[in-house]
C-alpha positions as CSV (number, residue, x, y, z in Angstrom):
1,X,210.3,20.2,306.9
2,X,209.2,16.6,307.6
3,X,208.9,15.5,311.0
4,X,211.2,13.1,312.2
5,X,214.3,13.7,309.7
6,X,216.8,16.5,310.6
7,X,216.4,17.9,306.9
8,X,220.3,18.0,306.3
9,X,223.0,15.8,305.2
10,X,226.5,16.6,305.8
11,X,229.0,16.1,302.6
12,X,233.0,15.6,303.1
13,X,235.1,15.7,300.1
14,X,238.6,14.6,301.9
15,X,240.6,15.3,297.9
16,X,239.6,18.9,298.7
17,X,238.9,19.4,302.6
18,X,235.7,21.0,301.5
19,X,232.6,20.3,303.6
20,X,228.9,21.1,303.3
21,X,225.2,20.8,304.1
22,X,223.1,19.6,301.8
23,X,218.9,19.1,302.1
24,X,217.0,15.9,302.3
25,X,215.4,15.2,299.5
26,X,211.2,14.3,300.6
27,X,211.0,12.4,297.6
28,X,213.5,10.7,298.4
29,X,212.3,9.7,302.1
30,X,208.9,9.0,300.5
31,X,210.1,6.4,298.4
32,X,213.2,4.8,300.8
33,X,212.4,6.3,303.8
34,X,216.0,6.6,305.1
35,X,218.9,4.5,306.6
36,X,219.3,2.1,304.1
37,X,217.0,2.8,301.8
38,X,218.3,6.4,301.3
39,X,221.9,5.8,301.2
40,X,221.6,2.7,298.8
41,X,219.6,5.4,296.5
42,X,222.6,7.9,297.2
43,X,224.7,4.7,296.3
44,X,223.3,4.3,293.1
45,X,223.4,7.4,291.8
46,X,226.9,8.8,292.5
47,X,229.1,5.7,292.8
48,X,229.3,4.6,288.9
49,X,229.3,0.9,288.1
50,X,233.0,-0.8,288.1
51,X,234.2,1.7,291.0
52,X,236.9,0.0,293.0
53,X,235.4,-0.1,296.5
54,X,239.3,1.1,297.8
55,X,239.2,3.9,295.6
56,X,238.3,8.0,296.1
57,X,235.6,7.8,294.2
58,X,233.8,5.0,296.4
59,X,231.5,6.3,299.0
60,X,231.2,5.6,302.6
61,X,227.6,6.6,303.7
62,X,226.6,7.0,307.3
63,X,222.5,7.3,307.6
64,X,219.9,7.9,310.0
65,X,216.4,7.1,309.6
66,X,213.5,9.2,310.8
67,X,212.9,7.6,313.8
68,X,216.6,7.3,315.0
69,X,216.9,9.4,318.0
70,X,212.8,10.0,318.7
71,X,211.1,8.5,321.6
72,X,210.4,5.2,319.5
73,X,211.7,1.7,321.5
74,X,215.5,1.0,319.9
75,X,216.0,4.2,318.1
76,X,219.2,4.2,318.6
77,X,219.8,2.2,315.2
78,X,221.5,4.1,312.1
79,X,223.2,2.7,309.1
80,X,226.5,2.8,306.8
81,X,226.2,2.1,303.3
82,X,229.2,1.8,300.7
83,X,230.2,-0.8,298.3
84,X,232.3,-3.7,299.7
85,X,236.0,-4.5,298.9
86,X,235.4,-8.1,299.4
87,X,232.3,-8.6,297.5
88,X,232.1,-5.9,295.0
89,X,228.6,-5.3,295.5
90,X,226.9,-3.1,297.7
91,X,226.6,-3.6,301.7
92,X,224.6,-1.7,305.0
93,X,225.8,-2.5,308.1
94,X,222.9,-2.2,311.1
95,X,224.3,-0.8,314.3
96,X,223.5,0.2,318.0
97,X,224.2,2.2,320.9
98,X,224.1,6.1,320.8
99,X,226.2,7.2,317.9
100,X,222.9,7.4,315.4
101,X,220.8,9.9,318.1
102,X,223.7,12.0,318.6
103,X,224.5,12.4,314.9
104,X,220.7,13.9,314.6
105,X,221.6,15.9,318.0
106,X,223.8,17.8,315.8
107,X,221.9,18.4,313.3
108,X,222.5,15.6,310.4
109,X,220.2,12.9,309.3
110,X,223.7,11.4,307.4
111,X,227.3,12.0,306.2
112,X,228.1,11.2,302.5
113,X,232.1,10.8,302.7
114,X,234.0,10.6,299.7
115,X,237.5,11.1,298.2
116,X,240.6,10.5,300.0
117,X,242.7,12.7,302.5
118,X,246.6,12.9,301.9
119,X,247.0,12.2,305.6
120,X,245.1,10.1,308.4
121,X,242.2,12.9,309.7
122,X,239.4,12.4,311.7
123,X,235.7,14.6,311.5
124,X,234.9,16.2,314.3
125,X,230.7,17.2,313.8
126,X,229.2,19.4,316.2
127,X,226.6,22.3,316.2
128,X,225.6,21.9,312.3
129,X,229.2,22.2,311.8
130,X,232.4,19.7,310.5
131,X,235.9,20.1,311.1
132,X,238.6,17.9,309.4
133,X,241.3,17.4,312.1
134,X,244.8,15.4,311.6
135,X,245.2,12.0,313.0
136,X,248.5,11.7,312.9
137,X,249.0,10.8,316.5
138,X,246.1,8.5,316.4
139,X,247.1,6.0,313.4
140,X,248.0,2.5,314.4
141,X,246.2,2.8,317.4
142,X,243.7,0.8,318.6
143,X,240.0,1.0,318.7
144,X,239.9,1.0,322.2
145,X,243.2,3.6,323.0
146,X,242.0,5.6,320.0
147,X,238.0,6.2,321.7
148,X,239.4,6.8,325.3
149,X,241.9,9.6,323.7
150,X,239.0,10.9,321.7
151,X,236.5,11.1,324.6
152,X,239.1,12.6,327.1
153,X,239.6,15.2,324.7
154,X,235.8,15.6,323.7
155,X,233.9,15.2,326.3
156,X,230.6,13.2,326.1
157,X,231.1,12.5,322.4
158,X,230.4,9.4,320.2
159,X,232.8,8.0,318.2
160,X,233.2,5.5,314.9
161,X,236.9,4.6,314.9
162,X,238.8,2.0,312.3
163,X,241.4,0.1,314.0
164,X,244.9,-1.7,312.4
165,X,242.6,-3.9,310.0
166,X,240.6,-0.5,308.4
167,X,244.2,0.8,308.7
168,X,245.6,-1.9,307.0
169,X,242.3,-2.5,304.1
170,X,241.7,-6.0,305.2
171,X,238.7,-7.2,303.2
172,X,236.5,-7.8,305.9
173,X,237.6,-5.0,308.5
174,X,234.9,-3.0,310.2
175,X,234.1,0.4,311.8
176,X,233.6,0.5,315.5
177,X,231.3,2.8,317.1
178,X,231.7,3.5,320.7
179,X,234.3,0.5,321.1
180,X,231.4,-2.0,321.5
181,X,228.7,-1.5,318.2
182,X,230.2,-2.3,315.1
183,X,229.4,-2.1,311.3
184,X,231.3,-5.2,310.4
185,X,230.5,-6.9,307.7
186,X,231.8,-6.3,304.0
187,X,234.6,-4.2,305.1
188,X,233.3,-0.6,305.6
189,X,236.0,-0.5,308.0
190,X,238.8,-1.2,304.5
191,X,236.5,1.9,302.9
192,X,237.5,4.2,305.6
193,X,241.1,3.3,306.1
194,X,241.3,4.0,302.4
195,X,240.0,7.0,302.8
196,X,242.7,7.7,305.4
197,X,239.5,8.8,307.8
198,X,240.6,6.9,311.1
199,X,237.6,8.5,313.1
200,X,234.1,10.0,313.1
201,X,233.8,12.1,316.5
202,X,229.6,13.5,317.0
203,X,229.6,16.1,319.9
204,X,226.9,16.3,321.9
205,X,224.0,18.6,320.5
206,X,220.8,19.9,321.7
207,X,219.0,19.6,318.3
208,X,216.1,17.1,318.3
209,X,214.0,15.3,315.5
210,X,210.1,16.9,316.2
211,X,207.3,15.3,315.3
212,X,204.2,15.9,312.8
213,X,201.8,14.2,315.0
214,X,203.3,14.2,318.6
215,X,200.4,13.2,320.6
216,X,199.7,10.1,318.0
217,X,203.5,9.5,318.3
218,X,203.9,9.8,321.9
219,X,200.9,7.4,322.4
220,X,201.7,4.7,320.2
221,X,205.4,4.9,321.8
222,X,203.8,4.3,325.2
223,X,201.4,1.7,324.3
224,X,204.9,-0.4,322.8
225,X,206.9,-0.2,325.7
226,X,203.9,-1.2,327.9
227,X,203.2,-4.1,325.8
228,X,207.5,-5.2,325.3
229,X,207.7,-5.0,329.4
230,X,206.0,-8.4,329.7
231,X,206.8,-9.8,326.1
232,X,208.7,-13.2,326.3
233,X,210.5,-12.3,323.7
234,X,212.0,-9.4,325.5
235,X,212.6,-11.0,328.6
236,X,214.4,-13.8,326.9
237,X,216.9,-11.5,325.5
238,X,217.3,-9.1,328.5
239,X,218.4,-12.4,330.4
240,X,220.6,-14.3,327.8
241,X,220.9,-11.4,324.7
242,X,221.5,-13.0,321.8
243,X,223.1,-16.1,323.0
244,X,219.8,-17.6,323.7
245,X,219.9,-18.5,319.3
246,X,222.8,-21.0,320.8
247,X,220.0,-23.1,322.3
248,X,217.9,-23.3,319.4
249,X,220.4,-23.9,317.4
250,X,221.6,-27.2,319.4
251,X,217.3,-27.8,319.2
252,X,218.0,-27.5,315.6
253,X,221.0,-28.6,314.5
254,X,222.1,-25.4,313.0
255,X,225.1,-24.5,314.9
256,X,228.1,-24.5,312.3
257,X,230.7,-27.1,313.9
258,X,234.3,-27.2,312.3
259,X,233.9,-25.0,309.6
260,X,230.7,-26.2,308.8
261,X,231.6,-29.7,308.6
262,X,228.6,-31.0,310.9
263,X,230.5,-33.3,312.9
264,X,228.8,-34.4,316.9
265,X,230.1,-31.6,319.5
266,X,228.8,-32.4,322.7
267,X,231.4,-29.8,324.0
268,X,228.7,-27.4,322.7
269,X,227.1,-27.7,326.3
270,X,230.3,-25.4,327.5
271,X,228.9,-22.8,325.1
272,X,225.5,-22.0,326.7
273,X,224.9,-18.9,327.9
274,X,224.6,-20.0,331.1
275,X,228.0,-20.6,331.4
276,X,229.1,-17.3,331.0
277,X,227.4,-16.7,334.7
278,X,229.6,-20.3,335.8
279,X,232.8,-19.4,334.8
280,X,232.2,-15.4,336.2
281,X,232.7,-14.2,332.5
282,X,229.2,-12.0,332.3
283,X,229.5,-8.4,334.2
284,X,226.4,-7.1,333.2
285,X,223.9,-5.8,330.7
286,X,223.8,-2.6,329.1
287,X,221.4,-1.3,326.8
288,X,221.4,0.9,323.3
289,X,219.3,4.5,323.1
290,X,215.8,4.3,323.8
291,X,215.7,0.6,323.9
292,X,213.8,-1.4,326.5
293,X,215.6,-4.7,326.1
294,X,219.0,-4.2,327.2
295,X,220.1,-7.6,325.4
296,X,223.9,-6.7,325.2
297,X,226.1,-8.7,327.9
298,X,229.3,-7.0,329.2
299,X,232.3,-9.1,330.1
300,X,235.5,-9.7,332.0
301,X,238.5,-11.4,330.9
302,X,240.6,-13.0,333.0
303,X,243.8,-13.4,330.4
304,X,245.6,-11.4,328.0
305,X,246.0,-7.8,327.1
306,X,242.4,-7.1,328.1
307,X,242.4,-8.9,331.7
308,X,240.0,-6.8,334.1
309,X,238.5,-4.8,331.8
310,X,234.8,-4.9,330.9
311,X,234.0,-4.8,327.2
312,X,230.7,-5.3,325.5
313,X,230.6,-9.0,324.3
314,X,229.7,-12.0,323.6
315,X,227.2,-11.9,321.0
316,X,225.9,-15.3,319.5
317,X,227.4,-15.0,315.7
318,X,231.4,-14.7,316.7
319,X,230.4,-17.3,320.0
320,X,229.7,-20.1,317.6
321,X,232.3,-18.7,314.9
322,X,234.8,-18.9,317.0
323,X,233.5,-21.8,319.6
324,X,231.7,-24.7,317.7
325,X,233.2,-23.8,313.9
326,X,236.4,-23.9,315.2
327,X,235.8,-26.4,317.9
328,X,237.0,-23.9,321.1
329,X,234.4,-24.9,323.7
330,X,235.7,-21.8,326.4
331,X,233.9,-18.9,326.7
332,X,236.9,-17.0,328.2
333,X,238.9,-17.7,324.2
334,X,235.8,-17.3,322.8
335,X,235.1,-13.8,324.2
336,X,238.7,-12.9,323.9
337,X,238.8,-13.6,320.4
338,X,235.3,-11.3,320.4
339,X,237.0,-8.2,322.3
340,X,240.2,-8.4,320.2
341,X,238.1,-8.3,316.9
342,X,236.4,-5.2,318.2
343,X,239.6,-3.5,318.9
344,X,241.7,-4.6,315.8
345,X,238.7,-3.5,313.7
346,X,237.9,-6.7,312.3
347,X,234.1,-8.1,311.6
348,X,234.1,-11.4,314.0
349,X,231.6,-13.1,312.1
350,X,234.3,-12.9,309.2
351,X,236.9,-13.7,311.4
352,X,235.5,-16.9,312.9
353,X,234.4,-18.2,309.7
354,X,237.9,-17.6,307.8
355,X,239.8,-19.3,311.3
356,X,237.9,-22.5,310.5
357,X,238.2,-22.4,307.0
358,X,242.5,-21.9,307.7
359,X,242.4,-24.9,310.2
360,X,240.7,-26.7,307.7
361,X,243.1,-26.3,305.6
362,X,246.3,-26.7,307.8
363,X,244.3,-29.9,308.7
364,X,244.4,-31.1,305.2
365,X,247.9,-30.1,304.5
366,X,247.1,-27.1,301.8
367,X,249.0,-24.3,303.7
368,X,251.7,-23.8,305.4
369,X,251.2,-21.0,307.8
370,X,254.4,-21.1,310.0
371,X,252.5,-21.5,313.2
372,X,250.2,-24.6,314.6
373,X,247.0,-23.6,313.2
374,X,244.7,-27.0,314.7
375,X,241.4,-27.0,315.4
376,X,240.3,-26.3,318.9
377,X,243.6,-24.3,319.6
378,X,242.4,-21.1,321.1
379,X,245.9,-19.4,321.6
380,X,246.6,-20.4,317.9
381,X,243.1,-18.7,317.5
382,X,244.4,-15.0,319.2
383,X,247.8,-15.4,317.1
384,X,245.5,-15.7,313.7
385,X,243.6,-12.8,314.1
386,X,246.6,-10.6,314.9
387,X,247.7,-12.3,311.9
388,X,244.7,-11.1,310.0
389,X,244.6,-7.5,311.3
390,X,248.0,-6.5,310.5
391,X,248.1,-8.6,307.1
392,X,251.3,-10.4,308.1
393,X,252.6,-13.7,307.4
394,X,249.7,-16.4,306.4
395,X,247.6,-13.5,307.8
396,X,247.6,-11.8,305.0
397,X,246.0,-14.4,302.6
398,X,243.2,-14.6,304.8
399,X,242.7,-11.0,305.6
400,X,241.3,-11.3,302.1
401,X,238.3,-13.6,302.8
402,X,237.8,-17.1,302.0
403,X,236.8,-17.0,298.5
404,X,240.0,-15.2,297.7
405,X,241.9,-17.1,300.2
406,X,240.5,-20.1,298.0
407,X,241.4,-19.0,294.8
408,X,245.0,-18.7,296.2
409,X,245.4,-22.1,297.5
410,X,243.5,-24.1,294.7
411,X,243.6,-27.8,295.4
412,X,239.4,-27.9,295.7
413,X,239.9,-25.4,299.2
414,X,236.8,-23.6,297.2
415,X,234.7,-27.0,298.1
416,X,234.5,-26.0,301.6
417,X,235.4,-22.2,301.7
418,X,231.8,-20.8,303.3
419,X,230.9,-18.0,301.5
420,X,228.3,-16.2,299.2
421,X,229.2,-14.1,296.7
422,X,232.5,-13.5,298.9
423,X,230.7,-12.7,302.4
424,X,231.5,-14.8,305.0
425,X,228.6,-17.4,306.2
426,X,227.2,-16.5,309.5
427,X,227.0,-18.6,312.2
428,X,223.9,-21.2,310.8
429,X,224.5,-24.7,309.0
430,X,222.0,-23.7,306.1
431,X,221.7,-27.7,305.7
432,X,219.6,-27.6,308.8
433,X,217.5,-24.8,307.5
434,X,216.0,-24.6,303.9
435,X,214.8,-21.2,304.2
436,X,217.8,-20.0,305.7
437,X,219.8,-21.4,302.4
438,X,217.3,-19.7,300.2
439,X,218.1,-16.2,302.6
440,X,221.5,-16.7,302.3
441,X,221.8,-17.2,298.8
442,X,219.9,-14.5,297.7
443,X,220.8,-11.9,300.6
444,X,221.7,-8.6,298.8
445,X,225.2,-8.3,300.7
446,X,226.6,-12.0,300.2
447,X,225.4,-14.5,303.4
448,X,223.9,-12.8,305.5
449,X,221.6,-13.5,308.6
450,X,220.5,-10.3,309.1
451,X,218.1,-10.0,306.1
452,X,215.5,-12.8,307.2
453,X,216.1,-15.2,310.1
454,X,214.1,-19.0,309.4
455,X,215.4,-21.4,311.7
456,X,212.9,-20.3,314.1
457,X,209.8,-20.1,312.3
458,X,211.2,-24.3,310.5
459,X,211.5,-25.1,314.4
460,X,208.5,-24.5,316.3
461,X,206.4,-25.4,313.3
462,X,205.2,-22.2,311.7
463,X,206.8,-23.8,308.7
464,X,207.4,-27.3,307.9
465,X,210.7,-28.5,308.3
466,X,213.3,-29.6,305.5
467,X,210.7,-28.8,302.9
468,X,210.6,-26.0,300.6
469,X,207.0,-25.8,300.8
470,X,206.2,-21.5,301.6
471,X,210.2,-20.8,302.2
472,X,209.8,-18.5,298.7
473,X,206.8,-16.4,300.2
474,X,208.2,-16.4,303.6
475,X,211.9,-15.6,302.7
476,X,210.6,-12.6,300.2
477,X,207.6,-11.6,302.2
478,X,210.2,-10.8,305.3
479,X,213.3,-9.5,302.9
480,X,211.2,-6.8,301.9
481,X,209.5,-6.0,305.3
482,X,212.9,-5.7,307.0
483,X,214.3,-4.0,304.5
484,X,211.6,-0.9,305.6
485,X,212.5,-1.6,308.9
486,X,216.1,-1.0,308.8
487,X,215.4,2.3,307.0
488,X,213.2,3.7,309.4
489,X,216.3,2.8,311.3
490,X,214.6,0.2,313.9
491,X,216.0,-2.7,315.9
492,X,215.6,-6.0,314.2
493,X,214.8,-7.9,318.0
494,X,211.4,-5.2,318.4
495,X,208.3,-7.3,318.0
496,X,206.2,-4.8,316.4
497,X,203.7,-5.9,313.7
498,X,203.7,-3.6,310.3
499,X,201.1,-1.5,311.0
500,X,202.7,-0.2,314.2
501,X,205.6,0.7,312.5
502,X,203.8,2.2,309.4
503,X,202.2,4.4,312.1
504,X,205.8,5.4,313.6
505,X,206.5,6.7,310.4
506,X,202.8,8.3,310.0
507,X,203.1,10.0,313.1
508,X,206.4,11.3,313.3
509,X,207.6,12.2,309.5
510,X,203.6,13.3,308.6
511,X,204.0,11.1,305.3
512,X,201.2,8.8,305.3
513,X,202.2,5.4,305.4
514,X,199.4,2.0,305.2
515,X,201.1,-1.2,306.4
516,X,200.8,-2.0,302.5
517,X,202.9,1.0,301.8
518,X,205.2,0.0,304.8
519,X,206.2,-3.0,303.3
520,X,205.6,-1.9,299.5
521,X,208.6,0.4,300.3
522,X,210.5,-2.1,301.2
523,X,210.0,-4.3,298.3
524,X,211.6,-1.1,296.3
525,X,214.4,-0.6,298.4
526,X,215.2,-4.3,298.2
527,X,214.8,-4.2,294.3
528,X,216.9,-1.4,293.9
529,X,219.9,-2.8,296.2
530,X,219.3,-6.1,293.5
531,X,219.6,-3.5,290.5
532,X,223.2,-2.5,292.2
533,X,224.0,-6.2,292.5
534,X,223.1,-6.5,288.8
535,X,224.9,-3.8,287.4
536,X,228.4,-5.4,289.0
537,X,227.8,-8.5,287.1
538,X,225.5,-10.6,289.7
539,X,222.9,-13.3,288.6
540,X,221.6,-16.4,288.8
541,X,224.6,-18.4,288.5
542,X,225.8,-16.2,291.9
543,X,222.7,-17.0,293.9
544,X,224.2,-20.0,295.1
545,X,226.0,-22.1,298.3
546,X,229.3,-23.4,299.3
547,X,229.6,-27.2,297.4
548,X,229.8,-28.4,301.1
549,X,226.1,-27.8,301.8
550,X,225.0,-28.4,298.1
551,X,226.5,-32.2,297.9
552,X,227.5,-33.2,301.7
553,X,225.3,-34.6,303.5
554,X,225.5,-33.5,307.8
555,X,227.2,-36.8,309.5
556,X,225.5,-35.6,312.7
557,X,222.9,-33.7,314.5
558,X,219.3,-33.7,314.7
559,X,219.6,-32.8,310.6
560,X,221.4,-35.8,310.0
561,X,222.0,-36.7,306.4
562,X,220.3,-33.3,304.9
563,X,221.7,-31.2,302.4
564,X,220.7,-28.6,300.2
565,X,220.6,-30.1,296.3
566,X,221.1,-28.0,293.4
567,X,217.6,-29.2,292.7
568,X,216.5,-27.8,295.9
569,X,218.1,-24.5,295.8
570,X,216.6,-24.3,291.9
571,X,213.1,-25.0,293.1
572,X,213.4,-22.4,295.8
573,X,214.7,-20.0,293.3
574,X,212.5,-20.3,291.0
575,X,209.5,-19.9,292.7
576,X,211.1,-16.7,294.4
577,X,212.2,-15.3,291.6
578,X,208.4,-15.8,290.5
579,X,206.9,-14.1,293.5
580,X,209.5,-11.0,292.9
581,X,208.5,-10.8,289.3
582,X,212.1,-11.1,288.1
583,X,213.8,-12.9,285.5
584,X,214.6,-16.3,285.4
585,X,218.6,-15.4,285.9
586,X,217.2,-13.6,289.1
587,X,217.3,-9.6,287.0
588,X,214.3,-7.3,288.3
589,X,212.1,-7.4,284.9
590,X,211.1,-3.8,283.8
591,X,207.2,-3.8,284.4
592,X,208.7,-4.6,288.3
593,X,211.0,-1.5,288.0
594,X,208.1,0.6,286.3
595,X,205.5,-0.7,288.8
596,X,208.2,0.7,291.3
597,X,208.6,3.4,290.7
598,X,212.5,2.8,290.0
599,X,212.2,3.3,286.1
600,X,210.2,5.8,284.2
């Protein structure tokens, strides 16, 4: 067996009840490595084009990679693949904490669900082993009720729980792992509920992932966490986590302000991090498995259903979704809206950006949502996403996403509905950033941050600023490399250059990995997530932006009067669709595939 992977992944069939153990495929790993790459692969080949993402034969995928749950710094990462309900094409969601380590604790490197029970059940894995149990007395529960019942009555456990929005297949609803990690975007959470699967529960296990080459392994591991103690990027994250992006994005002019409209905020200033230590918000840091950086701030509200309680929040993506884009400037509605997402089950990000795009419209007159829906109204704010969660009243319309909430209203909403290819914009004004328009619009999940982040590199000069000079190299270049990453499964904050993770792999799987192969895999795993795209219809003509960027120029900010032009974005494309040696509708030519190795 390969070091590093667990050699087994478990299949549920809920139709049946049947479950089984089935071996990972080294072939397989060699080309797409794991996490992502293998369950897009498993994607592809038993999920037939056309499938209805809120159907049996969809598949909800939960994978490891090989070095989730070693020694290696943020191991703790693991990934679920399916095919999203409010794009159509395929998704992975990224996530944290200890759910990942514990599933290769006992024994799996993944779990391939599919099929639908004829009641709400649960897994309960443990010991090499799966037990379908019913969930009757857990449906309609919340995320947060639904883990504390589940740990009291398995002790030590890690859990992925859907909440009323999976329950209720909102578009954009998310699993929860451990109330605090989540795999939110795309609605994984709307594949589950479908599935009538309210819960995954891992037992603690005393299998571990070995290693081909554990001296090597064990070295390298050491040398990293010596080197990340005194990293500045480390330290700037264990301090402010990921709220420090806030700053460089006022620096910037990135932040998106009143659904994306780019209008001056100077109440931004109540929206630095900092001021979650002012206003005695912030409780503390914790940290996922194996990870030096502990970047993840814990808070305590001092309203509402959640007062008292600490909960793992806020991050910067719903803190600007919810703050600047709907023009809240408090921290304590802010992170309430964040902890209420987590334990509805709804993706934040999501939610944020579909609360400004619905005060948009109340503003304009286009809906009629039986409540004061206003900008800046953060009660108004909690009411929405209750709305959303248990698809009720205006909420239901939205619990569908913008683009479809769009199409329902009509009267141009779609002009300023912030989407790509259905997903939800996160929290960056891509007007600001041309890379980060390029990323966005050719993201292989819709727009996505996650894939390559650019407002960094156009702000402290490593590329020139509202240009489009090298954004096709870099955007490509690091869509590839992360897409290795993620299957390995690493954290996208570890500062590691591609040789040192090529030698991760090296050294603990015992396939021999160059920094050329490294990100050569990558390149195939992000062609073959394009070929899945492809195969559902997508193009060219989808690799676009919201009109807003593409004709309105920002009234405000340090980006004053940029915008992204079609001629722009067609410039960019071009050239990246050059460097990827596709089409010029943006379709992976064959000598790619072939050269591949994803054709014969």
């Amino acid at each position: 067996m390969l070091g590093g992977y667990m050699g087994k992944i478990l299949e549920v069939d809920l139709t049946s009840g049947k479950t089984e153990a089935t071996p990972i495929d080294p072939k397989l790993a060699r080309k797409f490595i794991g996490a992502k790459g293998y369950g897009a692969k498993i994607l592809m080949d038993r999920v037939a084009p056309g499938t209805p993402p809120l159907s049996p034969d969809n598949l909800l995928i939960v994978m490891t990679g090989p070095l989730t749950g070693t020694l290696a710094p943020s191991s703790g990462r693991f990934s679920v693949i399916t095919k999203s309900p409010e794009t159509g094409i395929f998704t992975d969601g990224h996530v944290g904490g200890y759910f990942g380590p514990k599933l290769k604790f006992a024994g799996f490197d993944g779990i391939v669900i599919k099929g639908s029970s004829e009641k709400p059940v649960y897994l309960r894995i443990r010991d090499e082993s799966c037990e379908i149990v019913d969930a009757g007395d857990l449906w309609g529960k919340g995320v947060f009720e639904t883990d504390e019942i589940l740990k009291t009555r398995y002790p030590g456990t890690s859990c992925g729980i859907i909440g009323p929005a999976g329950e209720n297949l909102a578009n954009f609803a998310c699993i929860s792992f451990d109330c605090g990690r989540q795999a939110g975007r795309c609605g994984p959470g709307a594949v589950m509920g479908s599935k009538r699967l309210k819960a995954i529960v891992v037992e603690p296990g005393d299998k571990r992932p070995t290693y081909t080459h554990p001296d090597r392994f064990k070295k390298l591991v050491k040398d990293l966490n010596r080197s990340l103690h005194t990293h500045p990027n480390r330290i700037k994250r264990h301090v402010l986590g990921t709220l420090v992006c806030i700053w460089e994005g006022i620096d910037g002019g990135t932040l998106p302000i009143k659904n994306y409209s780019g209008i001056d905020f100077p109440q931004i200033l109540n929206l630095v991090p900092e001021k979650l230590w002012e206003e005695n918000i912030w409780a503390g840091t914790t940290t996922c498995y194996a990870c030096p950086v502990s970047c993840t701030k814990v808070s305590v509200l001092k309203k509402g259903e959640y007062k008292g309680k600490k909960y793992e929040a806020p991050e910067y993506e719903p803190t600007v979704l919810f703050g600047s884009n709907c023009l809240i400037d408090s921290y304590e509605w802010v992170t309430y809206a964040h902890i209420l997402c987590n334990d509805l089950g709804l993706d934040a990000m999501s939610a944020g950006n579909c609360a400004g795009f619905a005060m948009e419209c109340y503003e304009k007159g286009l809906i009629k949502p039986g409540m004061e829906l206003k900008f800046g109204d953060g009660e108004a704010l909690i009411r929405f996403i209750k709305l959303m969660a248990y698809r009720e009243g205006i909420g239901d319309l939205f619990s569908k996403g913008v683009r479809k909430a769009a199409e329902a209203i009509g009267n141009d909403s779609h002009r300023f509905a912030m989407h790509v290819k259905g997903l939800e914009l996160a929290g960056v004004d891509t007007r600001a950033s041309y890379g980060m328009a390029l990323a966005f619009a050719t993201a292989d999940r819709g727009g996505c941050h996650q894939r390559v982040w650019v407002p960094r590199a156009e702000l402290y000069g490593k590329l020139k600023r509202f240009s489009t000079e090298g954004r096709a190299e870099f955007v490509k270049y690091n869509q590839d490399e992360r897409a290795a990453c993620f299957s390995l499964d690493l954290c996208d904050f570890m500062p590691f250059s591609e040789d040192q993770f090529a030698d991760l792999l090296t050294f603990s799987t015992g396939l021999e990995f160059t920094k050329e192969e490294y990100v050569l895999a990558g390149e195939r795993i992000w062609n073959l997530t394009r070929l899945l795209a492809v195969r559902e219809g997508i193009s060219r003509k989808d690799d676009t932006l919201p009109p807003r960027v593409m004709e309105e120029p920002l009234p405000a900010g340090p980006a004053k009067g940029h915008f992204i032009s079609k001629e722009t974005l067609d410039t960019m494309l071009d050239e990246y669709y050059k460097l990827r040696e596709w089409d010029e509708n943006g379709i992976p030519t064959e000598k790619k595939l072939k050269e591949l190795g994803l054709v014969d």
